[in-house]
Structures are given as structure tokens and as C-alpha cells.
C-alpha positions as a Python dict, from the first residue, in 0.01 Angstrom:
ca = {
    (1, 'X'): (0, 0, 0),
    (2, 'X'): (241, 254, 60),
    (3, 'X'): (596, 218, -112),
    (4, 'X'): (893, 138, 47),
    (5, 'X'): (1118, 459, 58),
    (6, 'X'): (1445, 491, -85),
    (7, 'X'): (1707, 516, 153),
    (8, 'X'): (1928, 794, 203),
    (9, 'X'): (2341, 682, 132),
    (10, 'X'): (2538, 802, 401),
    (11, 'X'): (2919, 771, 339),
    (12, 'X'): (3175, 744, 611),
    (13, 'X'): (3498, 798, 537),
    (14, 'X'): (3809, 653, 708),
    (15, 'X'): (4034, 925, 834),
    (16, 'X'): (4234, 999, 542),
    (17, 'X'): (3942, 935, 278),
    (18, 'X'): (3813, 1293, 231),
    (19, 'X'): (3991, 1318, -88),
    (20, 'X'): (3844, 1432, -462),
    (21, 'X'): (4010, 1098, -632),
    (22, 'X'): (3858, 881, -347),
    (23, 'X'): (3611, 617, -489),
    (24, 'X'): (3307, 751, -218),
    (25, 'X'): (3366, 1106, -369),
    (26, 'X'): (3277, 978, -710),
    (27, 'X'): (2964, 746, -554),
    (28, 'X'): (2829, 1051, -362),
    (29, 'X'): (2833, 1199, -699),
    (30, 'X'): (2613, 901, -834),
    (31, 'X'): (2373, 879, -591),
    (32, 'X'): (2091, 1158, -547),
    (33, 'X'): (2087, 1301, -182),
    (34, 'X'): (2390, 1105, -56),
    (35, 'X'): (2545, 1258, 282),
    (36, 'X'): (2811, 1273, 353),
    (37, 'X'): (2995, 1241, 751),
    (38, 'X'): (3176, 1598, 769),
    (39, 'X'): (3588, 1541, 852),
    (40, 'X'): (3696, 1657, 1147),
    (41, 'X'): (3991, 1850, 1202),
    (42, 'X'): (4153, 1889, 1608),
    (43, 'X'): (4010, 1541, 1707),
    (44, 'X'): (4041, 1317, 1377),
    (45, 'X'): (4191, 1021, 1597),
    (46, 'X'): (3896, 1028, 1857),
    (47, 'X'): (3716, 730, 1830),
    (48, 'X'): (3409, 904, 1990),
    (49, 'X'): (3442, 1186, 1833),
    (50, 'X'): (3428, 1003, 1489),
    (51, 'X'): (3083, 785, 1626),
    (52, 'X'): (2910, 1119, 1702),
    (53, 'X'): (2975, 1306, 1389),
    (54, 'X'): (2830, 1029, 1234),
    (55, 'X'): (2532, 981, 1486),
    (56, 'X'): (2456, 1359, 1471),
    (57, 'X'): (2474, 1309, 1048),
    (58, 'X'): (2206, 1065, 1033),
    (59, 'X'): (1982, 1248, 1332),
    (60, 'X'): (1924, 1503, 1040),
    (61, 'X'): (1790, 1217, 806),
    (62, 'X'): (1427, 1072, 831),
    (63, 'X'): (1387, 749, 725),
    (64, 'X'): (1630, 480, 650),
    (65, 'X'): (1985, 519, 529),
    (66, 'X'): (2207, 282, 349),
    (67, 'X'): (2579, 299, 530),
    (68, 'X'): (2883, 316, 290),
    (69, 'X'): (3195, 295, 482),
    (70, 'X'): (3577, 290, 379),
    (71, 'X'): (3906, 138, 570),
    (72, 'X'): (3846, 351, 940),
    (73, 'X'): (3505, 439, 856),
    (74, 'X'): (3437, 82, 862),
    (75, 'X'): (3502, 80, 1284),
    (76, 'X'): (3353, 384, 1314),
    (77, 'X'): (3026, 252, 1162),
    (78, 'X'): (3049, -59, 1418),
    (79, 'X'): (3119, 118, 1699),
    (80, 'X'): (2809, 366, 1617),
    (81, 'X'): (2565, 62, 1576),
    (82, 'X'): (2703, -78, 1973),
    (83, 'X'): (2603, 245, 2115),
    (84, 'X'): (2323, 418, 1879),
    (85, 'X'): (1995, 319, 1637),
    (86, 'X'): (1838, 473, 1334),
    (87, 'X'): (1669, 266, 1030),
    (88, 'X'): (1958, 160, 844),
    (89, 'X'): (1839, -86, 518),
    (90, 'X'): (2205, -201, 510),
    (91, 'X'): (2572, -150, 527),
    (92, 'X'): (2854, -139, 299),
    (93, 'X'): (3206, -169, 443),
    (94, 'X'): (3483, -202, 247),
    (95, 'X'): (3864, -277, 392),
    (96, 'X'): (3835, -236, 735),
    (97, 'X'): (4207, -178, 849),
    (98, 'X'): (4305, -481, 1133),
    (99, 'X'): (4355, -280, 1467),
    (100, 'X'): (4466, -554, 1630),
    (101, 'X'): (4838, -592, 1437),
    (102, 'X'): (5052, -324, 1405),
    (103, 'X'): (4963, -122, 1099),
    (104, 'X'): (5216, 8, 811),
    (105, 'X'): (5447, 271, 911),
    (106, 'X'): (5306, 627, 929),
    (107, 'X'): (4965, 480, 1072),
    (108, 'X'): (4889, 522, 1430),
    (109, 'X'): (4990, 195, 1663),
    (110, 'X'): (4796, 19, 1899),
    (111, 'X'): (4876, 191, 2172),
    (112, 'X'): (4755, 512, 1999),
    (113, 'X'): (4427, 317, 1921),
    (114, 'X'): (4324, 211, 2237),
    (115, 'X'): (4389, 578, 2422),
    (116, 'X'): (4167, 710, 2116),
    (117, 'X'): (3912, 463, 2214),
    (118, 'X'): (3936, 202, 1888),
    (119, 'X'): (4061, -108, 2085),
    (120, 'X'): (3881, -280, 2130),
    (121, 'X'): (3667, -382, 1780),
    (122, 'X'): (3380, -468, 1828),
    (123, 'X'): (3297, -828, 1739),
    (124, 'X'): (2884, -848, 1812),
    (125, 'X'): (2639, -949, 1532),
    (126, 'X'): (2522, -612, 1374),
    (127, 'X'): (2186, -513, 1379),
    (128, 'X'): (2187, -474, 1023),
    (129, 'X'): (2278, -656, 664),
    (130, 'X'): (2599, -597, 602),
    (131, 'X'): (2842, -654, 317),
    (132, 'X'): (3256, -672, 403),
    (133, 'X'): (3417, -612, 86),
    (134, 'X'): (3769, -786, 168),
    (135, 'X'): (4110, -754, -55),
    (136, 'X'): (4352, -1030, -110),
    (137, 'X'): (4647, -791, -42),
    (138, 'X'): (4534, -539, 152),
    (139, 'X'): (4847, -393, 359),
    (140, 'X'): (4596, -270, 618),
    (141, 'X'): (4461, -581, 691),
    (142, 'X'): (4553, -1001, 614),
    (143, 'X'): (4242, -1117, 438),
    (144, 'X'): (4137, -1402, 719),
    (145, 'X'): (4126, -1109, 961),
    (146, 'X'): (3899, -947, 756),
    (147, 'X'): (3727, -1281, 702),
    (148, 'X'): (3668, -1318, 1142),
    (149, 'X'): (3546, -968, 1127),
    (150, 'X'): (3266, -1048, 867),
    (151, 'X'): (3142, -1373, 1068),
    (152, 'X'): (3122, -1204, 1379),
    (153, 'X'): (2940, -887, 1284),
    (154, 'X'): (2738, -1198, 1103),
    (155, 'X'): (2780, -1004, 749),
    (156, 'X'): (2801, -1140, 411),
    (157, 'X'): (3210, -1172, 313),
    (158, 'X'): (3264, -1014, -88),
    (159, 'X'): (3590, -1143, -172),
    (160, 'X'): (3778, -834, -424),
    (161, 'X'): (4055, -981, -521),
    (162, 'X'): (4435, -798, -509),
    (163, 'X'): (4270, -442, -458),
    (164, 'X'): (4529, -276, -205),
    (165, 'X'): (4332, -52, 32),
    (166, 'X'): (4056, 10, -260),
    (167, 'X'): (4219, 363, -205),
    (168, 'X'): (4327, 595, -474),
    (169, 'X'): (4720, 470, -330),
    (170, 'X'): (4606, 138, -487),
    (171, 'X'): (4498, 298, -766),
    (172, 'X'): (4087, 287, -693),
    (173, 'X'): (3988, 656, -803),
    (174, 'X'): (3632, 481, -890),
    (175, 'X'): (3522, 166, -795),
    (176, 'X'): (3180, 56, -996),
    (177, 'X'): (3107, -231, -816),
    (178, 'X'): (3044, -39, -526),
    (179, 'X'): (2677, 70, -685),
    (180, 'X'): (2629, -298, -751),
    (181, 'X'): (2592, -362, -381),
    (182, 'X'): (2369, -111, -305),
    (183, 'X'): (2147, -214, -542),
    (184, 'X'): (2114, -488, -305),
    (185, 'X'): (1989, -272, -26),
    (186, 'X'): (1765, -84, -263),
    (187, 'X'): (1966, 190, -385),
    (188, 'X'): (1948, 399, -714),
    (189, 'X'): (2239, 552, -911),
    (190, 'X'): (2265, 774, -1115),
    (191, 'X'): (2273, 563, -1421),
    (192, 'X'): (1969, 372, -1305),
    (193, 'X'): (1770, 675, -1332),
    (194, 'X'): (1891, 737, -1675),
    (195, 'X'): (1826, 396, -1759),
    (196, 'X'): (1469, 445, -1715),
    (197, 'X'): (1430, 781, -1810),
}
């Protein structure tokens, strides 16, 4: 009986997350042949841009992947699995922003959204587990919004706590508990390999 293979963390970012202090830099860092989605540059706000860099990310990966996806990344992710397939184990997404109300200042608006193709969300079950991690006060995002975007992607709701945007802003340079969840979809870290070295 052949073992099941460890799956292959693919982090996607939100549009601002491609940062050294961001919390997925230091998981990549963790996690032994993580990939990461490449930014984009001239078409950053293009929803379908976004959904193929990350389709044509995991057509380079055989086997299955584990999805870890911050704040934008988290619609990009939901979009890819309307429209695309590949073996995905699970799915992390943490603080999807709510596209639907008028984000902070300095964000784009909903009109902006909807020409760039992110309006509308998605609400269909995905075809994968999936864990929303959901803060308290996220200014991105109420937390029952959050909450009606978990049941109807028919994921498993993690509430955080006050964590802001889990973004380095909020003051999230790491976040552990992230490698806690993938455990869940059969991920190693790092320290799990030194723990049984």
C-alpha cells in the first residue's frame, strides 16, 4: 500500500501581501517545497489575471497541493476553484476582505471591483475542505460576513479573535497557528521534521 503523498503548500497572497514581514513569507520558510503565486505588476487588480497566475502555478505541481491564502488571495482562490481543478487536500483562507461594503479608504471600491472582475463572490460549496480563519475586528471585513462566506463555500469557520487583517499593519509578522491547520490537511513544518529527526 502505497503512501499518501505530502502535498505541496501553495501560498496566495492578497495584493499587497508580497512583503518580507508578511506571516506567509515566514510559513513558506517553514514548509519544504512551498510555492509560491508570483505578484504581478501592470495587472495586479485583474481578477483574471490573479486566477491564472495561480492556475498556471499549480499546472507546474504534480500531485496535490494544500492552498494557503491571505485577505485578496482568499477570492482569488474561490474564483480559481469555479473555473479550474487540480488535487487540492485542502484550503486555508484567512481574512477574506468583504467586497460587497465599501472597503477602508485607499482600497479599491466596488465599482473598481466589479470592472476588475471580483463582484461578484462567489458563494458555491467548494470542492474542497476548507478552513476560514475569521477576526473579530477585522477592518476589511465585519466578522458575520465572514461567517456567510464560510457556510456557503460549506468550510469550517476558525474564530481568531481581535487579529486586525492578520497583516503585519495589525502587527502579525508570524502567525504559528497557521502550521497548526495544515497539519490538518497533512502538512509538515519545519519543526515537525526536527521533531523527529
Amino acid at each position: 500500500m502505497n503512501p499518501t503523498p505530502t502535498p505541496t503548500v501553495v501560498l496566495v497572497p492578497g495584493l499587497r501581501d508580497h512583503v518580507p514581514d508578511h506571516w506567509q513569507t515566514a510559513l513558506a520558510a517553514r514548509i519544504a517545497g512551498a510555492v509560491t503565486v508570483p505578484p504581478l505588476t501592470d495587472t495586479r487588480l485583474s481578477r483574471d489575471a490573479q486566477v491564472t497566475a495561480l492556475n498556471d502555478t499549480l499546472s507546474r505541481i504534480q500531485g496535490p497541493v494544500v492552498l494557503v491564502a491571505h485577505s485578496a488571495g482568499v477570492h482569488t482562490t474561490v474564483h480559481w476553484a469555479a473555473r479550474h481543478h487540480h488535487t487540492v487536500r485542502g484550503a486555508l483562507l484567512a481574512t477574506p476582505p468583504d467586497f460587497d461594503t465599501p472597503l477602508p479608504d485607499g482600497h479599491p471600491g466596488p465599482q473598481t471591483l466589479r470592472e476588475n472582475g471580483w463582484l461578484p463572490v462567489p458563494r458555491t460549496p467548494l470542492p474542497f475542505p476548507a478552513i476560514v480563519a475569521a477576526s473579530t475586528d477585522d477592518p476589511m471585513a465585519r466578522f458575520d460576513r465572514v461567517a456567510a462566506l464560510a457556510h456557503d463555500w460549506g468550510s469550517r469557520l476558525v474564530d481568531l479573535g481581535p487579529v486586525g487583517h492578520l497583516n503585519p499593519a495589525s502587527g502579525y509578522g508570524d502567525w504559528p497557528q497557521a502550521q497548526e491547520f495544515l497539519h490538518t490537511f497533512g502538512c509538515r513544518t519545519t519543526s515537525d521534521t526536527e521533531a523527529s529527526a
